[in-house]
C-alpha positions in Angstrom: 0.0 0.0 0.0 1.5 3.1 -1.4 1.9 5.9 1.9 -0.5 8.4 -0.1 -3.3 5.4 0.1 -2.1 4.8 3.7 -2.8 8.8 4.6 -6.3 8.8 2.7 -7.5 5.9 4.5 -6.5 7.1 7.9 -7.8 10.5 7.9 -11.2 8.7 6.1 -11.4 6.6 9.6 -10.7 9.7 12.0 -13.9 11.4 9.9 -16.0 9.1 10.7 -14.7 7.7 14.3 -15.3 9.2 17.8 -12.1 9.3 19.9 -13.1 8.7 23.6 -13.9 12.4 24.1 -17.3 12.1 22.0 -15.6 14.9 19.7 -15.5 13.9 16.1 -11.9 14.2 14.4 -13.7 15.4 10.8 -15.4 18.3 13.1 -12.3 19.2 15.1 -10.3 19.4 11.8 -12.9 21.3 10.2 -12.8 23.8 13.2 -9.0 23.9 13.5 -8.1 24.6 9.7 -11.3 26.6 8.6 -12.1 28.6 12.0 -15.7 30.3 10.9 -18.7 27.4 10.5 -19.3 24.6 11.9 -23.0 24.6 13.0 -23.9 22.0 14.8 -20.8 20.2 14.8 -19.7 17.6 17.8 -16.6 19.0 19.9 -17.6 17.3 23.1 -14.5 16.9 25.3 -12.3 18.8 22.2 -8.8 20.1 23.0 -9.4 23.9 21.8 -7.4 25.8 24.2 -5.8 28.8 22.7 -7.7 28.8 19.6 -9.1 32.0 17.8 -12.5 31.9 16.9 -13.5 35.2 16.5 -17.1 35.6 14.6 -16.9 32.1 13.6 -20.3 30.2 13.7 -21.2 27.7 15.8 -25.2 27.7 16.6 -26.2 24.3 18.2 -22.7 23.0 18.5 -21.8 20.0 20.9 -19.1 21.8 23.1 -19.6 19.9 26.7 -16.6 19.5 28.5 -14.6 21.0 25.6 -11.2 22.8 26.8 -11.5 26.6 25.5 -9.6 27.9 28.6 -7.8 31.5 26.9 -9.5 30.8 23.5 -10.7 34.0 21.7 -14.6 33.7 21.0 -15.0 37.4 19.7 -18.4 37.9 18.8 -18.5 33.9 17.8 -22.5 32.6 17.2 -23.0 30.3 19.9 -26.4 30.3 19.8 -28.0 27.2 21.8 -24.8 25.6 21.7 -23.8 23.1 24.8 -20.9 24.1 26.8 -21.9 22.4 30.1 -18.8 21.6 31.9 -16.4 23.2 29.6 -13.7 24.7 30.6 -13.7 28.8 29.6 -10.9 29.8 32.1 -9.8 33.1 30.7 -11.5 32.9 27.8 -12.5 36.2 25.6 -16.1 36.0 24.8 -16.7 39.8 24.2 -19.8 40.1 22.5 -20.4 36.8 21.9 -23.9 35.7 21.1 -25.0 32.9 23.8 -28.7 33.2 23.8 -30.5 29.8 25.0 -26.7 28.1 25.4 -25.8 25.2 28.0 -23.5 26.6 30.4 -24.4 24.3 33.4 -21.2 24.0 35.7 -19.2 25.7 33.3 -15.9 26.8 34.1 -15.6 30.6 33.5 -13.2 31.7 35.8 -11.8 35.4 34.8 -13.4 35.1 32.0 -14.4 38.1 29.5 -18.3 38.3 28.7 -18.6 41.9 28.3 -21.7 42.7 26.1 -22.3 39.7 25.4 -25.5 38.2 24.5 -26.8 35.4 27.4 -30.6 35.9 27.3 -32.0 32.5 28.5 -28.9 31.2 28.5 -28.5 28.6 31.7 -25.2 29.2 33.7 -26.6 26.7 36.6 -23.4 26.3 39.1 -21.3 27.7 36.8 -17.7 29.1 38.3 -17.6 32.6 36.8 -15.4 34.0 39.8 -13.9 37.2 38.9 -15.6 37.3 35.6 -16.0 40.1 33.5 -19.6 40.9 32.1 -19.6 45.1 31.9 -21.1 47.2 28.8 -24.7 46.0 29.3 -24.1 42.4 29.4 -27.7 40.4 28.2 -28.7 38.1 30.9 -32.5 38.1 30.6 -34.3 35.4 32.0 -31.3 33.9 32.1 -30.6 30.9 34.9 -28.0 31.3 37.6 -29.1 29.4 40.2 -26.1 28.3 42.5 -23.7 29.9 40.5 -20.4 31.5 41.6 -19.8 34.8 40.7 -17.6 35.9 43.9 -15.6 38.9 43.0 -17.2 39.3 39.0 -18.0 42.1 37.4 -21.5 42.6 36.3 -21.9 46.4 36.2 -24.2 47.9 33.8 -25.8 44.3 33.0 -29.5 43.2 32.2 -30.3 40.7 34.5 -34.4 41.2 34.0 -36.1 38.2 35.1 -33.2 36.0 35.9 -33.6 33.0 38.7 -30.3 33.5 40.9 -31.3 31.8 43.7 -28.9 30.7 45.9 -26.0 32.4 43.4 -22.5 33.6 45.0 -22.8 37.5 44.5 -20.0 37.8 47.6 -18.2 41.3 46.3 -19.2 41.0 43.2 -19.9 45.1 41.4 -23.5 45.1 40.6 -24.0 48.9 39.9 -26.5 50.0 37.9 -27.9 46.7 36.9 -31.3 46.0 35.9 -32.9 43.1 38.3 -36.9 43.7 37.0 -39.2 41.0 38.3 -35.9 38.6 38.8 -35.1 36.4 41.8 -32.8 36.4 44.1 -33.9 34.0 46.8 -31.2 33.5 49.5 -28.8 34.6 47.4 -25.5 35.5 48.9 -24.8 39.3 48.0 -22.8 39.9 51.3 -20.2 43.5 50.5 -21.6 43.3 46.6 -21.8 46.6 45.4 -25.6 47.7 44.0 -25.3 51.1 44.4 -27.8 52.8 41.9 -29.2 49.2 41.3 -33.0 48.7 39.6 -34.7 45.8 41.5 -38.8 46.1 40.5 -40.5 43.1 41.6 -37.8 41.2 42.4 -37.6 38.6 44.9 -34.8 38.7 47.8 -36.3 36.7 50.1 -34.0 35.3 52.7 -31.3 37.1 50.9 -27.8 37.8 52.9 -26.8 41.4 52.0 -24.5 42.4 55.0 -22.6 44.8 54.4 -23.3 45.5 50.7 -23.5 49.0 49.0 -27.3 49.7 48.1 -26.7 53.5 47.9 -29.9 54.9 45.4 -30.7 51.4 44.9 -34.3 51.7 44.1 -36.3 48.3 45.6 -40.0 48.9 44.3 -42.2 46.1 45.2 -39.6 44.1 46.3 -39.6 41.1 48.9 -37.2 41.2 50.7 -38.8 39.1 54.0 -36.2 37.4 56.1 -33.1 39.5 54.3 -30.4 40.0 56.6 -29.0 43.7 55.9 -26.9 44.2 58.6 -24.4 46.6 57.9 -25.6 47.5 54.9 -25.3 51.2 53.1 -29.0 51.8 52.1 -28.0 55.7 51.8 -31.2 57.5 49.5 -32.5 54.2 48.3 -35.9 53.5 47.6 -38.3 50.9 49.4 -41.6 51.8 47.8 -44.5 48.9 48.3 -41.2 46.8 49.3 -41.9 44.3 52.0 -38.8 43.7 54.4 -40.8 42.2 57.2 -38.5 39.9 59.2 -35.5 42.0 57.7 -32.8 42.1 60.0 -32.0 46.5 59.6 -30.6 46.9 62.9 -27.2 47.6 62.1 -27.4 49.4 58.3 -26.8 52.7 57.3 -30.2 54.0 55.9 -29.6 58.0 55.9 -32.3 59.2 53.6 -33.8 56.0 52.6 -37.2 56.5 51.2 -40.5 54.3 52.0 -44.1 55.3 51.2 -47.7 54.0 53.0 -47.6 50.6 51.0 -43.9 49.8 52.9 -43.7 46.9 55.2 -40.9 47.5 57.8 -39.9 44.9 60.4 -40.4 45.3 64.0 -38.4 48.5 65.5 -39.0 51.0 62.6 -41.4 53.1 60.6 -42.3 55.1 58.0 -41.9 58.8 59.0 -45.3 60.5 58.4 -43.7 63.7 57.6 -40.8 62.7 55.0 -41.1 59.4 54.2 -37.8 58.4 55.7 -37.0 54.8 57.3 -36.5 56.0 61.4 -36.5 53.4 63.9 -39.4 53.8 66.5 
């Protein structure tokens, strides 16, 4: 058999065969030589570290426990593609487009998500420590439920209608975000910055927020039963219709916090008839 018969028939097999990843060889060489399309394709378990795949397409793509740690997904089509358990350490998914994707226990550690596009997405016990997800990052009604996002960077983001319950907020910068009718159910926020945060609706029931910067947060119709706030900077925020009965407020900072007649306070304090200010009794 001449060596040029020998090649053919060996890279024939590795197009067809699975190595004992689940990726497919054909697909993996497709994504390595071409970089741009490969919709659909299977790169479960797939070495990719490193690579650049910046604006290349990859809607519906089998990417589970794929290694992409520093790989460069510049606005790359991800669209409803499975990345649960993949590793995405340091990778650079600036405006990346990850609407309805499988993120489930990803790793995403220092990651870069700025403006990218997650709506629906499901980042379910995900490890996004330190991430990066400024310039309006879209997170709409998108799942985060015990996922770790200690020390990340979420300023500016849409999280409208997102289920973070139980998430790892610890330090995390959540100015100016946009938490409309999301929930937030004992959720750890402890020292997370909100300051000038938008919370309509939303559910913090149970929530731990010691010590965390709600300066002009505004909490409108917001449960917040059971939230410990102990320590926490509430400095010209708003609590209109909010419900913080069982709150623990005892030790926060609420200078010029605002309330109105449809406020529920917890035992020890009151809505000033004169100003509506928070006082204690």
């Amino acid at each position: 058999m001449s060596d040029r018969i020998y090649v053919f028939l060996v890279i024939a097999v590795m197009g067809i065969a699975r190595s004992v990843y689940g990726f497919k060889e054909a697909d993996l060489k497709r994504i390595r030589v071409f970089r741009s399309e490969c919709r659909g394709c299977n790169l479960q378990g797939a070495p990719l570290e490193k690579i650049d795949l910046t604006k290349a397409s990859l809607e519906d793509a089998n990417l589970s426990s794929a290694n992409l740690s520093w790989a460069r997904l510049y606005r790359t089509g991800l669209d409803s593609a499975d990345l649960s358990k993949a590793n995405l350490q340091h990778a650079f998914l600036r405006e990346a487009h990850l609407p309805h994707a499988n993120l489930t226990r990803a790793n995403l550690v220092d990651a870069i998500l700025d403006a990218a596009v997650l709506t629906e997405a499901d980042l379910s016990k995900a490890i996004m420590q330190r991430a990066s997800l400024k310039e309006r990052a879209w997170l709409q009604r998108a799942k985060l439920k015990k996922t770790d996002l200690e020390g990340a960077d979420l300023f500016g983001a849409n999280l409208e209608g997102a289920n973070a319950s139980k998430a790892n907020f610890y330090r995390a910068n959540l100015g100016d975000t946009d938490w409309r009718d999301a929930i937030l159910k004992s959720a750890n926020l402890s020292e997370a910055i909100l300051e000038g945060a938008r919370l309509y609706n939303a559910n913090l029931q149970s929530a731990n927020l010691t010590n965390a910067n709600l300066n002009s947060a505004q909490f409108y119709g917001v449960n917040l039963k059971s939230a410990n706030l102990s320590g926490a900077r509430l400095g010209n925020s708003l609590f209109y219709e909010a419900d913080l009965s069982g709150a623990q407020l005892q030790t926060a900072q609420w200078q010029n916090a605002r309330c109105n007649d449809a406020t529920r306070l917890p035992d020890g304090f009151k809505c000033s008839d004169d100003n509506f200010i928070i006082k204690k009794n």
